[in-house]
C-alpha positions in Angstrom: 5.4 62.8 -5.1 2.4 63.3 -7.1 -0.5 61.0 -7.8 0.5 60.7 -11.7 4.2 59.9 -10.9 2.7 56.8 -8.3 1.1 55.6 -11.1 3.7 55.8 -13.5 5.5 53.3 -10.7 2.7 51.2 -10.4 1.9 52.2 -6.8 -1.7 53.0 -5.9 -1.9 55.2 -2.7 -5.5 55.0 -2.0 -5.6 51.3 -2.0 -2.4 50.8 0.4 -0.1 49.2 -2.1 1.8 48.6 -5.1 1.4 46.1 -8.4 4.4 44.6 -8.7 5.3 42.4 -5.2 1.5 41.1 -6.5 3.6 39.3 -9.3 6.2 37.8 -6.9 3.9 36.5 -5.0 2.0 34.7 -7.6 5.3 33.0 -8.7 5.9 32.0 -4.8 2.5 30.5 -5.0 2.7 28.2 -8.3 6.2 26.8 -7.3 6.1 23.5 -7.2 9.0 21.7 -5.5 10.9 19.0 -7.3 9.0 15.0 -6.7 11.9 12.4 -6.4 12.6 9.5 -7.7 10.8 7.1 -4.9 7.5 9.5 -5.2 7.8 9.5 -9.0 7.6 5.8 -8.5 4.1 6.0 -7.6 2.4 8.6 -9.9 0.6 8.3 -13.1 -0.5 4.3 -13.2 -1.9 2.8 -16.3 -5.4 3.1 -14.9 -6.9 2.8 -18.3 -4.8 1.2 -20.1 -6.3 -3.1 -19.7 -4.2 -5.1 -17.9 -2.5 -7.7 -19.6 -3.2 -11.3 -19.1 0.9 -11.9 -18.2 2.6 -9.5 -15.7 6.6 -9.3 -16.6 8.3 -9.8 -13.0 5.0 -8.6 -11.1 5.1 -7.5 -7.8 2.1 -6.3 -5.0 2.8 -3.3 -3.0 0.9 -2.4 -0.1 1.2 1.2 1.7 -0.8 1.1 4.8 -0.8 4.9 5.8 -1.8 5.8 2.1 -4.3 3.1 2.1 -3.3 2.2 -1.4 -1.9 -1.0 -3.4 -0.2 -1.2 -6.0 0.6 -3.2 -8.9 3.9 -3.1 -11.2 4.9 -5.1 -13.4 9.1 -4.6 -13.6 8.9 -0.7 -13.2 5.6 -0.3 -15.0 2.9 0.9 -12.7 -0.2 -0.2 -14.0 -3.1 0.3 -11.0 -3.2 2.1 -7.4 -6.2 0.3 -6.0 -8.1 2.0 -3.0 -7.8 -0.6 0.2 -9.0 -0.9 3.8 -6.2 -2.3 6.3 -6.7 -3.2 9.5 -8.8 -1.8 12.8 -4.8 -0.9 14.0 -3.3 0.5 11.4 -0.3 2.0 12.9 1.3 -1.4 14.5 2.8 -4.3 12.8 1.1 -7.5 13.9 2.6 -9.0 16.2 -0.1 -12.0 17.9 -3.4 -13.7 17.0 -6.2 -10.9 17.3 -4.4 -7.7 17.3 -6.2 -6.6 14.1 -3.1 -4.8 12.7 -2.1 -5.7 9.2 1.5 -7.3 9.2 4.2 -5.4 7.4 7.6 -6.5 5.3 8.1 -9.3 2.4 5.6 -11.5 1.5 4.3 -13.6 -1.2 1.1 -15.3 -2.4 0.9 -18.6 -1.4 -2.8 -19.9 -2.1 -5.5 -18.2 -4.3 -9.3 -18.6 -3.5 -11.4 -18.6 -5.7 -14.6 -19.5 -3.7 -13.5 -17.0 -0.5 -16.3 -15.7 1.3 -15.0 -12.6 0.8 -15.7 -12.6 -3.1 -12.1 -14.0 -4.0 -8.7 -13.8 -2.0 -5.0 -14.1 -2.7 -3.3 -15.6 0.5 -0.2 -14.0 2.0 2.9 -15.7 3.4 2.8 -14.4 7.1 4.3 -15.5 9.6 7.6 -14.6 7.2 10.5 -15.5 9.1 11.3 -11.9 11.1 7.9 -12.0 12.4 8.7 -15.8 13.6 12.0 -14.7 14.9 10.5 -12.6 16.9 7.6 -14.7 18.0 10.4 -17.1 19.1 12.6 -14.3 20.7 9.4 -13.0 23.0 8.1 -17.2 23.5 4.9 -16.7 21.8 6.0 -19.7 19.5 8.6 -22.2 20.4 11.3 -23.6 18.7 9.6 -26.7 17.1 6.7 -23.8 15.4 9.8 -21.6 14.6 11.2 -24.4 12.4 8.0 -25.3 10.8 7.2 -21.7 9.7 10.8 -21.0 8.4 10.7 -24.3 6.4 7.1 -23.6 4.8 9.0 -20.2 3.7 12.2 -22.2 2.6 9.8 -23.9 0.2 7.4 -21.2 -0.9 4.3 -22.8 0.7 1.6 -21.8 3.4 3.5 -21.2 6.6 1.2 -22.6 9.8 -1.5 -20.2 10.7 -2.4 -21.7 13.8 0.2 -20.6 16.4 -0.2 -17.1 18.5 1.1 -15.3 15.9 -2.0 -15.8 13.9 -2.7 -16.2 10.0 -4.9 -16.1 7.7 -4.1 -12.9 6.4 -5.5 -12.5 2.7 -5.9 -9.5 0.0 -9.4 -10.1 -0.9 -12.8 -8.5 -1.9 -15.8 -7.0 -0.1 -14.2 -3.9 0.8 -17.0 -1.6 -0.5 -19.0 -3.0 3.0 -16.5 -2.6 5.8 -15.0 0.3 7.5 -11.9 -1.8 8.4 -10.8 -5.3 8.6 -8.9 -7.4 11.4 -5.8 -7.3 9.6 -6.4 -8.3 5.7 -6.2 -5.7 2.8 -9.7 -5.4 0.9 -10.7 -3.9 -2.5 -13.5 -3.3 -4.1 -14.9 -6.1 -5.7 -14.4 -4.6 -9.1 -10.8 -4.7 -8.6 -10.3 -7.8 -7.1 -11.8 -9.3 -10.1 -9.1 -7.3 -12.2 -6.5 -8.5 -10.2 -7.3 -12.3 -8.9 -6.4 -13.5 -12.5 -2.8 -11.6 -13.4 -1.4 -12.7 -9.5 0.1 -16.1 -9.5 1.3 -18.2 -6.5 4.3 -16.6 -5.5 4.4 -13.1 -6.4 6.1 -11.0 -4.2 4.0 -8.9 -1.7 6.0 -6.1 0.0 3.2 -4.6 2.9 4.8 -0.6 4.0 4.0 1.5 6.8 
């Protein structure tokens, strides 16, 4: 075939190929695969938009592996706040001083506004499948297992002083630690912006 017929085609001898697969391969490369409905869930919060003083049906979500929370208010997302977790990040807790940050359905039950880590929002744990299981492997007994699943009954603090631990708060500080012992920290900034929208009871769902 000769050299002006190979261009006509679009095929350059000398430099080992043709023009067109070029094209297909640029279209292979900008595909971008469809983002369900779960992941949409999560994209484009209201970062700059002010929060408002009231939160319609708020609700705390915590993603451990992303190290992220975020806030919603009905299916609004209106932050995704940057947090540490704890030193075991993989494991659910389970006991007193296994620095993992507990995972399932939670709610606030005490807000402190004179913590020692800036200001902290108190979470419901031990819920009642991490004190069914405490009572299933006798790390509590059946007299703590009643006390925690009537504190939860009634929306209050449930003990924090059995082998299952407590204390387990979102709270500030987190621009100085690497990790935590099984809280969530933010930044101070955004502990500030969200201490005063979060009221006692809001729900707190904590993900792998």
């Amino acid at each position: 075939m000769r050299l002006s017929a190979l261009m006509f085609l679009g095929c350059w001898p000398l430099i080992g190929g043709c023009t067109a697969p070029t094209a297909v391969n640029d279209r292979v490369a900008t595909y971008t695969p469809p983002v369900s409905a779960e992941e949409a869930r999560y994209r484009n919060p209201a970062q700059h938009q002010p929060l408002p003083s009231v939160l319609d049906n708020p609700l705390i979500e915590i993603h451990k592996q992303k190290k992220t929370l975020y806030l919603f208010s009905g299916d609004k997302l209106w932050r995704a706040y940057p947090v540490l977790i704890g030193q075991n990040p993989e494991d659910d807790k389970i006991r007193r001083g296994d620095a993992c940050t507990p995972e399932g359905k939670f709610y606030i039950c005490q807000k402190n506004p004179r913590s020692k880590y800036h200001l902290s929002l108190g979470l419901s744990y031990p819920n009642r499948e991490h004190a069914e299981r405490g009572l299933r492997d006798r790390l509590i007994d059946e007299r703590q297992y009643d006390a925690i699943v009537r504190s939860i009954n009634q929306g209050a603090i449930p003990p924090w002083n059995t082998a299952l631990g407590g204390e387990i708060f979102i709270h500030g500080d987190g621009e100085f630690w690497q990790w935590t012992y099984g809280c969530v920290a933010l930044r101070n900034k955004d502990i500030d912006e969200l201490y005063p929208v979060i009221k006692v009871g809001t729900e707190v769902i904590i993900k792998k």
